[in-house]
TORPA-4810 file (N, C-alpha, C, O; in nm, 3 decimals):
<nodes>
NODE_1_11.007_12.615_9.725_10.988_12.616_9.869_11.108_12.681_9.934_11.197_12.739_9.872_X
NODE_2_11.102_12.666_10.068_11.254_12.724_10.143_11.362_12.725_10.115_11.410_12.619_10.075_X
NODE_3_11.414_12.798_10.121_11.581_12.774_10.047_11.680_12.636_10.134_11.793_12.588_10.127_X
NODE_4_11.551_12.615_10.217_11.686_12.467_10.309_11.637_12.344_10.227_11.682_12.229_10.230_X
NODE_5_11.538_12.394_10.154_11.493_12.240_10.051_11.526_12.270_9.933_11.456_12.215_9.848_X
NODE_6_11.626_12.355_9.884_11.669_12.378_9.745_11.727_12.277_9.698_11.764_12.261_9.582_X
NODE_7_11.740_12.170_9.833_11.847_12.035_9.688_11.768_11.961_9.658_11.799_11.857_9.599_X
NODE_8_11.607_12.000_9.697_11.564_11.873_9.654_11.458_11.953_9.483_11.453_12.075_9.471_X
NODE_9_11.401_11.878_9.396_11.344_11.940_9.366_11.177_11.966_9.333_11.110_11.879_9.389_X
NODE_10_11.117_12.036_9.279_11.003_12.062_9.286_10.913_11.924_9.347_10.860_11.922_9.458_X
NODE_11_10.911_11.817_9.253_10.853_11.726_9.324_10.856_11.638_9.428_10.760_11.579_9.477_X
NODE_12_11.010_11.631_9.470_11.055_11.596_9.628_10.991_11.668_9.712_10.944_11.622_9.817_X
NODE_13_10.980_11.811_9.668_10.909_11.888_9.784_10.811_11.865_9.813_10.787_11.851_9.933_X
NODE_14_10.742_11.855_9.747_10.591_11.827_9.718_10.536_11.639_9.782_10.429_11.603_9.832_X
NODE_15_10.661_11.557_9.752_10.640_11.476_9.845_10.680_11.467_10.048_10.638_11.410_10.148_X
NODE_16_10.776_11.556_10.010_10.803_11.631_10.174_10.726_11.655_10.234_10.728_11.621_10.352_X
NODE_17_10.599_11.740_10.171_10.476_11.832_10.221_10.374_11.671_10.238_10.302_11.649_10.335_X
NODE_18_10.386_11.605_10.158_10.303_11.476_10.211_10.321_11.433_10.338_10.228_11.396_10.409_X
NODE_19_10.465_11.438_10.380_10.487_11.374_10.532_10.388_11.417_10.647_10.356_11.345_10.742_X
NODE_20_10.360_11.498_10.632_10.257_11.570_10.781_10.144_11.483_10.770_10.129_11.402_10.862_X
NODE_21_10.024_11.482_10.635_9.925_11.400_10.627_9.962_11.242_10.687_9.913_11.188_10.786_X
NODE_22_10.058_11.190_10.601_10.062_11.030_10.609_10.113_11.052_10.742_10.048_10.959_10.789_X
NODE_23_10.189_11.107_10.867_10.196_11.047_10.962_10.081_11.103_11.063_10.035_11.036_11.155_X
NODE_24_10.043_11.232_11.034_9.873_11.244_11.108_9.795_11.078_11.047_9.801_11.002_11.144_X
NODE_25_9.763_11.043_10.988_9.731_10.897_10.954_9.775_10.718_10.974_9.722_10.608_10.969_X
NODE_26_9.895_10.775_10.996_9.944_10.652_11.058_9.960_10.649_11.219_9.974_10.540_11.273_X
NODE_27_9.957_10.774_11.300_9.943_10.783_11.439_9.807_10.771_11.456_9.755_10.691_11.533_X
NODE_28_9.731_10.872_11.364_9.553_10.876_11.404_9.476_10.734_11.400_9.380_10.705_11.471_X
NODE_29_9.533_10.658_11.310_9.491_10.509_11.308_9.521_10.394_11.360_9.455_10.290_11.356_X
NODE_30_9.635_10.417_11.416_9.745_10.321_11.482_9.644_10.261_11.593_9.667_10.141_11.606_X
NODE_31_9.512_10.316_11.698_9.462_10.233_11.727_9.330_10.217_11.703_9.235_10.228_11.780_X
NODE_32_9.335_10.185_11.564_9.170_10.132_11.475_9.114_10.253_11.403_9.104_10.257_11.281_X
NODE_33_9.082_10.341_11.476_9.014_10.443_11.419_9.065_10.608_11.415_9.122_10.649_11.516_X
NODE_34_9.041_10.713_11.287_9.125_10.769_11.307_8.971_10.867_11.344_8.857_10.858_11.301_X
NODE_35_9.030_10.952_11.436_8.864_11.020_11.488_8.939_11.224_11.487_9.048_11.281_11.498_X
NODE_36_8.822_11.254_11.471_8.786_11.408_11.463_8.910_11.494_11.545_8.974_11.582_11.488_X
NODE_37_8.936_11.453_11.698_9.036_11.513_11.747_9.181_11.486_11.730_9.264_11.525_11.812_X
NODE_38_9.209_11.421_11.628_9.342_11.342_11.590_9.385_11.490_11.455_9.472_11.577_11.449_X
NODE_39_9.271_11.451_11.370_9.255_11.518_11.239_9.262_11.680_11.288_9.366_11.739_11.259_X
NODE_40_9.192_11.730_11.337_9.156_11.881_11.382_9.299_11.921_11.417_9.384_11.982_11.353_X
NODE_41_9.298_11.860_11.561_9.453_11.889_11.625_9.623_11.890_11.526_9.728_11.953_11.539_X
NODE_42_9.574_11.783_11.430_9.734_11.832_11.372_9.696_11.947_11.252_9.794_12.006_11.206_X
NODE_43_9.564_11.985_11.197_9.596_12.109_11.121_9.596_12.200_11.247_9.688_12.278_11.223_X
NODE_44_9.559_12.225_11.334_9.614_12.276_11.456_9.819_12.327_11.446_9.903_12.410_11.410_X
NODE_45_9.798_12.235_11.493_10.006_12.226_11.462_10.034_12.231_11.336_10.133_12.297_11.307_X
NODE_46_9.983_12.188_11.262_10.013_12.256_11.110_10.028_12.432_11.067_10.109_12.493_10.998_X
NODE_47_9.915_12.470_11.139_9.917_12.640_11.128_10.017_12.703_11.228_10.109_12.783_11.210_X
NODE_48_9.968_12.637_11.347_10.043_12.687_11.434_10.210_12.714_11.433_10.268_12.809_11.487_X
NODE_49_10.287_12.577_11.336_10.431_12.589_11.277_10.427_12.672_11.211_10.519_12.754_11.210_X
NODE_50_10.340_12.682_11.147_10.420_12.769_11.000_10.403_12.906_11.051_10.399_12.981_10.954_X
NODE_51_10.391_12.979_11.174_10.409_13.108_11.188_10.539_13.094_11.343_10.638_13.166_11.356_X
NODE_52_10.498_12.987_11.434_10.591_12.994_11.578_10.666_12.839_11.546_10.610_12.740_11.594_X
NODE_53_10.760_12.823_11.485_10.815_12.710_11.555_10.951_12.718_11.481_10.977_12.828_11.433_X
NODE_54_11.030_12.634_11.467_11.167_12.714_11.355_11.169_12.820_11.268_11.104_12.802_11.165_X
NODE_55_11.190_12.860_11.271_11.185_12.968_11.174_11.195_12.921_10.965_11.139_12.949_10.858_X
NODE_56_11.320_12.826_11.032_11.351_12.752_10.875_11.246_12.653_10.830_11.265_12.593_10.725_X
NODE_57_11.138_12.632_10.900_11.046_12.565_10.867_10.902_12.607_10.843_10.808_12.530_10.823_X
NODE_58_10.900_12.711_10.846_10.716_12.829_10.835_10.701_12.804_10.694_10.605_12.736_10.657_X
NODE_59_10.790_12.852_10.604_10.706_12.828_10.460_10.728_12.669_10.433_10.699_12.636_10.318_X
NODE_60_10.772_12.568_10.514_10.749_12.412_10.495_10.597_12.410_10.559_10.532_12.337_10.485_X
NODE_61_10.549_12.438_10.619_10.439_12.416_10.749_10.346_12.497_10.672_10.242_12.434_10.687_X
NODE_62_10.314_12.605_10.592_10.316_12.726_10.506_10.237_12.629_10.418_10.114_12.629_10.416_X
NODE_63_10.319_12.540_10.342_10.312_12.435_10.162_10.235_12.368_10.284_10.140_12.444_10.303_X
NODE_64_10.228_12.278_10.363_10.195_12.141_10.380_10.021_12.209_10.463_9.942_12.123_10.499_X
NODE_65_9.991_12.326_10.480_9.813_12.362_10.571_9.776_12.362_10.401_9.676_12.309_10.353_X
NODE_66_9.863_12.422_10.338_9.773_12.498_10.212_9.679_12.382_10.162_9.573_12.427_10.119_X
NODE_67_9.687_12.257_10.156_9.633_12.143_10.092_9.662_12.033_10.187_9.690_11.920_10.148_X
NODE_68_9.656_12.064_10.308_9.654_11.978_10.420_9.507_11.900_10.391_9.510_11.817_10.301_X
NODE_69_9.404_11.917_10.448_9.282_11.859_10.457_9.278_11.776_10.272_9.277_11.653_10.271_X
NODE_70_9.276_11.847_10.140_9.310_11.731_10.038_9.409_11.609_10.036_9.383_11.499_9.985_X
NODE_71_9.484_11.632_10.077_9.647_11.567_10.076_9.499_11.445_10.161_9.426_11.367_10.100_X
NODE_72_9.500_11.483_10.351_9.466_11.371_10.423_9.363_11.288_10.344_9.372_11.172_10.303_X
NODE_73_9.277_11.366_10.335_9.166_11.256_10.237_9.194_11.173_10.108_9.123_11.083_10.065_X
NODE_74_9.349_11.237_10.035_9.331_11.170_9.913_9.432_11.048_10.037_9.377_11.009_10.140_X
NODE_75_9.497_11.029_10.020_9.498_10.927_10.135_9.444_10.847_10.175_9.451_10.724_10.170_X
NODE_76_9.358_10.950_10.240_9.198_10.816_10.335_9.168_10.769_10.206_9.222_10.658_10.205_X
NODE_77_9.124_10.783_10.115_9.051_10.750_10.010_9.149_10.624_9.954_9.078_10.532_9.914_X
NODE_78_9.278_10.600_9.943_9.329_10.518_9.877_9.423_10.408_9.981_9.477_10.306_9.940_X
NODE_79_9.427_10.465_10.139_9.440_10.352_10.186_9.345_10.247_10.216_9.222_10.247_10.221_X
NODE_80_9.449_10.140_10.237_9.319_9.991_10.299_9.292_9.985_10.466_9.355_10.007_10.570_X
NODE_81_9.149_9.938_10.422_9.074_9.929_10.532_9.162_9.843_10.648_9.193_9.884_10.759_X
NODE_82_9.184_9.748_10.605_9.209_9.672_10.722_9.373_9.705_10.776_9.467_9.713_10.697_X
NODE_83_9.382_9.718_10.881_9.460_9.778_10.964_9.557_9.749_10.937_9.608_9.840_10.872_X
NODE_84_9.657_9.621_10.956_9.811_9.571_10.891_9.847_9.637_10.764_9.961_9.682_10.755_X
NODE_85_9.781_9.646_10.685_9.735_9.664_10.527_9.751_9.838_10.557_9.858_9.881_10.513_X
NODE_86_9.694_9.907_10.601_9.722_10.020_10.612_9.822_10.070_10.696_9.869_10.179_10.665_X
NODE_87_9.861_10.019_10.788_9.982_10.034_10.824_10.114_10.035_10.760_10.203_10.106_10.806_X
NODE_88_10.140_9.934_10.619_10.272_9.916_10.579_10.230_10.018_10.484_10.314_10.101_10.449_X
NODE_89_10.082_10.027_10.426_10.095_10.096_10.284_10.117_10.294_10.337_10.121_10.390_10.260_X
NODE_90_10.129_10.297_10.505_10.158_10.442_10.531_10.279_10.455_10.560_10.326_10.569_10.572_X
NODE_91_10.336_10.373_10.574_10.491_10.319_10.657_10.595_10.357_10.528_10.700_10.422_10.526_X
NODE_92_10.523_10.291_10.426_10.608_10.222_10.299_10.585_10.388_10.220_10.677_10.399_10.139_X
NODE_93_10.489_10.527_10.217_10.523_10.579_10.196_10.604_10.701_10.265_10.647_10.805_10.216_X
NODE_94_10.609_10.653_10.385_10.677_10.729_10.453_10.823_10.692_10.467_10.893_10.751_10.550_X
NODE_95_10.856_10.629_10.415_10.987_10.521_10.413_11.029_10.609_10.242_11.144_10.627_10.201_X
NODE_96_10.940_10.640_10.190_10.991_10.740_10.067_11.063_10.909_10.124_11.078_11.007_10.051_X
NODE_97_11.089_10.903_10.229_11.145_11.006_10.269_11.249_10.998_10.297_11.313_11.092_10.345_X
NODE_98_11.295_10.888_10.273_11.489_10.862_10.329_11.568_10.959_10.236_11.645_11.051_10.264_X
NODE_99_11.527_10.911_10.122_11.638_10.952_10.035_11.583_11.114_10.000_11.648_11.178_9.917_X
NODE_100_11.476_11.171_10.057_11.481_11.319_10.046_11.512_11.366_10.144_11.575_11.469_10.124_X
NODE_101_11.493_11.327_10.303_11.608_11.362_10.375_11.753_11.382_10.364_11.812_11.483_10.402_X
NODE_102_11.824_11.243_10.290_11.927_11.238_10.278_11.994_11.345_10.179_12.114_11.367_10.161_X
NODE_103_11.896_11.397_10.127_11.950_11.520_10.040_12.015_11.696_10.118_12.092_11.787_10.089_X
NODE_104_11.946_11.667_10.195_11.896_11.834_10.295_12.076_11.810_10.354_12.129_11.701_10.374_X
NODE_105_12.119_11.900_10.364_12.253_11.915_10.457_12.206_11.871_10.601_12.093_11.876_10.649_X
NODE_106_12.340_11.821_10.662_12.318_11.787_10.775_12.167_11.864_10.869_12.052_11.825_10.883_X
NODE_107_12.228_11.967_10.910_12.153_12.077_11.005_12.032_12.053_10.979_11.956_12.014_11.067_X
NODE_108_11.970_12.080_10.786_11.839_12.098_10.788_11.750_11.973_10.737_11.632_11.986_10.705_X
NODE_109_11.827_11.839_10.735_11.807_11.671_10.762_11.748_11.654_10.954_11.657_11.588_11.003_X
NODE_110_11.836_11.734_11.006_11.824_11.724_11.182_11.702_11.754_11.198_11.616_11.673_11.233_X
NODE_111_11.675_11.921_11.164_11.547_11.978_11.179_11.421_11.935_11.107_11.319_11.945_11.175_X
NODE_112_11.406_11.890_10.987_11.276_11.807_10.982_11.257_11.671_11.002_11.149_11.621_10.973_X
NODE_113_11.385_11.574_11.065_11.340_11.479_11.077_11.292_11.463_11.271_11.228_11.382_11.338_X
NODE_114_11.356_11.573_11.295_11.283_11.567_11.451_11.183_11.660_11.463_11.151_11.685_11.579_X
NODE_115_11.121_11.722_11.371_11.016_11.797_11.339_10.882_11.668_11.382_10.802_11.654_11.474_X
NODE_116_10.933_11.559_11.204_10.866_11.490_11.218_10.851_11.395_11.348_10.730_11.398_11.370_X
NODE_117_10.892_11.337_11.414_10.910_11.274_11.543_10.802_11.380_11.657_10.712_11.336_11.729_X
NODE_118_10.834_11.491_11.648_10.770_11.622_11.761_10.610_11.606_11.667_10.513_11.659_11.720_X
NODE_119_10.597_11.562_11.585_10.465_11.637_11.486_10.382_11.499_11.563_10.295_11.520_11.648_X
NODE_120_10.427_11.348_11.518_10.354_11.204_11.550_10.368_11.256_11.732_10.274_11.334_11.747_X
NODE_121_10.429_11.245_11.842_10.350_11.283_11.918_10.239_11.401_11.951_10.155_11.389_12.040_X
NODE_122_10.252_11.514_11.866_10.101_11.588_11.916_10.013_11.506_11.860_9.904_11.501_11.917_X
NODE_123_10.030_11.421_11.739_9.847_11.384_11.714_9.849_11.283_11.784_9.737_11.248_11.823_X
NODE_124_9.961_11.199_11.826_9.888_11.076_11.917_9.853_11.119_12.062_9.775_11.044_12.121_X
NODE_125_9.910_11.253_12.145_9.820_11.320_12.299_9.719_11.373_12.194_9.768_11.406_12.302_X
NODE_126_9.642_11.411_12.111_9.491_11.461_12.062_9.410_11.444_12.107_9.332_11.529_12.149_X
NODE_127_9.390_11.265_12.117_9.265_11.193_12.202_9.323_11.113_12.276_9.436_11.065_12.277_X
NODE_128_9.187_11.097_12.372_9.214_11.016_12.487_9.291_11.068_12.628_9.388_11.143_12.615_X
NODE_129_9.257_11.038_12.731_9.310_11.101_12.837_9.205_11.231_12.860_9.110_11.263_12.787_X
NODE_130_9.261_11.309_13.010_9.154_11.423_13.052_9.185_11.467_12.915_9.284_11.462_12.842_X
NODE_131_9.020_11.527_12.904_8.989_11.632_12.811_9.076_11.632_12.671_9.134_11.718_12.605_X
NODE_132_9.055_11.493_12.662_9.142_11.394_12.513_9.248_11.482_12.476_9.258_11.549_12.373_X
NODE_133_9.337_11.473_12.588_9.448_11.484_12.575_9.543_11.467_12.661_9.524_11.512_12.774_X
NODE_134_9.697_11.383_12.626_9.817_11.401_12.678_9.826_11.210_12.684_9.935_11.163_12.717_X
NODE_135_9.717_11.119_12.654_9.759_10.993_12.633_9.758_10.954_12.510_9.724_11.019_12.411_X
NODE_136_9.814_10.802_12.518_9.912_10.780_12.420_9.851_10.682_12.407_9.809_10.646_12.517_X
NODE_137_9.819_10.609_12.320_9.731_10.463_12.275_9.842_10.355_12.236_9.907_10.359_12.131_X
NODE_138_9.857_10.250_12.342_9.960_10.155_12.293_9.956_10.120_12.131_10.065_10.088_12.083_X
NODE_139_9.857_10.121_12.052_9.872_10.113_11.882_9.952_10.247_11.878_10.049_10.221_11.807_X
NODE_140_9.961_10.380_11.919_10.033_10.519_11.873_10.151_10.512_11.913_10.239_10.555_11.837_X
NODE_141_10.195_10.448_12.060_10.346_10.382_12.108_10.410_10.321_11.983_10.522_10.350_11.941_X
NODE_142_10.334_10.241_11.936_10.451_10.131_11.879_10.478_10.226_11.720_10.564_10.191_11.639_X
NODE_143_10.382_10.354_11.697_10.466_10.412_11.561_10.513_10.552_11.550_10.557_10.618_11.456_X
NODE_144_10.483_10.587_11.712_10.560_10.730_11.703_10.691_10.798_11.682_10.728_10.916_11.681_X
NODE_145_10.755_10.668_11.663_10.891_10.688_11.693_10.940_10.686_11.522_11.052_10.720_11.484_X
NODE_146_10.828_10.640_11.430_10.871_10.654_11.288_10.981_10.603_11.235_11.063_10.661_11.165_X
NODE_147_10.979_10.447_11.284_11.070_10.377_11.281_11.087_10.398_11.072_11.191_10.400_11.006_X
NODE_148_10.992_10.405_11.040_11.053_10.364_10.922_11.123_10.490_10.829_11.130_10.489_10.706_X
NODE_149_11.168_10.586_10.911_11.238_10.671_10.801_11.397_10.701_10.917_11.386_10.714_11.039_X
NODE_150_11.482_10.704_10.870_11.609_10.693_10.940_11.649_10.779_11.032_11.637_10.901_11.042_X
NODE_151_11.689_10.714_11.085_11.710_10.816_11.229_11.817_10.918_11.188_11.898_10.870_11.108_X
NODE_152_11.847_11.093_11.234_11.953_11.166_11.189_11.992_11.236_11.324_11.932_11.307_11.404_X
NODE_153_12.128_11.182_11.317_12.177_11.210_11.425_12.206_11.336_11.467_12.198_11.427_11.385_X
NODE_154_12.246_11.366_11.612_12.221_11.507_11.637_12.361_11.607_11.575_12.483_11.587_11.583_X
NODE_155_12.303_11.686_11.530_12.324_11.817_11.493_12.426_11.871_11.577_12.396_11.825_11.688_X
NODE_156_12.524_11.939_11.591_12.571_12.053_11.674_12.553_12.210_11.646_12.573_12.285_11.550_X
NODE_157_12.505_12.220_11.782_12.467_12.328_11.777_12.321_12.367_11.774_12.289_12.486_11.778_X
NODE_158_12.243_12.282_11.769_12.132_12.288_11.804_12.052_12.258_11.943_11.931_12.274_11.949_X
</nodes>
C-alpha cells in the first residue's frame, strides 16, 4: 500500500482497509437499522477519497472501494443481531486499530485517524433529515466520535 503505511505490514494493512466498512456499520446501525442510504453514501466517499481528498490517502481509499461492498457484508454476515451485541463486537474490532495507528509516524497517525472521525460523520448525515440528509440520529451521536480507538493529537502543520 502507500508508502505512509510502510511500517505496518501486509496484513495490518489489510486490517486498516477494514476500518471504513466496520465504522460505515457501526454509525449505519447505531440507530437499529442499517438502511440503503447509509451503505450507498459511504462507497460514495469511499470513491470519492481515493481520487479528491489527501493526497496521502487515494491509494488507502483506492485498497478499501476495491472490496468495499465484500468487506461490509462479510461483516453483516458475522455480526449479532441484537444491537448491544453488535455494537461492542464493531467497537472491539475497531479498537484493533490502536496499535496500527500507533505504528504510522506522527503526521500520518493524525491524517487517518481524523480521516476516520470525518468518514463516521458522512454516513451518519446519509439518512434522515431534508432529502436524508445532514441529521444525526441520537444512536449515531453517541459513536461518531469513535471513542474506541485513541484519540491523536494534533499534528503541526496541518
Amino acid at each position: 500500500m502507500n508508502a505512509i503505511f510502510s511500517e505496518l505490514t501486509t496484513e495490518e494493512n489489510l486490517q486498516l482497509v477494514d476500518a471504513i466498512p466496520l465504522i460505515t456499520l457501526l454509525v449505519g446501525t447505531a440507530d437499529g437499522t442499517l438502511d440503503t442510504y447509509e451503505t450507498e453514501w459511504a462507497e460514495r466517499v469511499v470513491k470519492f477519497r481515493s481520487f479528491s481528498n489527501n493526497e496521502d490517502l487515494h491509494e488507502y481509499y483506492t485498497k478499501v472501494g476495491d472490496n468495499f461492498d465484500e468487506r461490509l457484508n462479510h461483516f453483516i454476515r458475522d455480526m449479532p443481531d441484537e444491537a448491544a451485541a453488535r455494537k461492542s463486537y464493531l467497537s472491539d474490532y475497531l479498537a484493533q486499530m490502536n496499535p496500527l495507528i500507533a505504528k504510522l509516524n506522527g503526521h500520518d497517525a493524525y491524517r487517518i485517524y481524523h480521516d476516520f472521525l470525518s468518514f463516521a460523520k458522512h454516513v451518519a448525515k446519509a439518512s434522515g433529515g431534508i432529502l436524508y440528509m445532514a441529521n444525526v440520529s441520537p444512536g449515531e451521536k453517541k459513536v461518531i466520535e469513535l471513542d474506541m480507538i485513541d484519540p491523536v493529537e494534533n499534528w503541526p502543520g496541518i
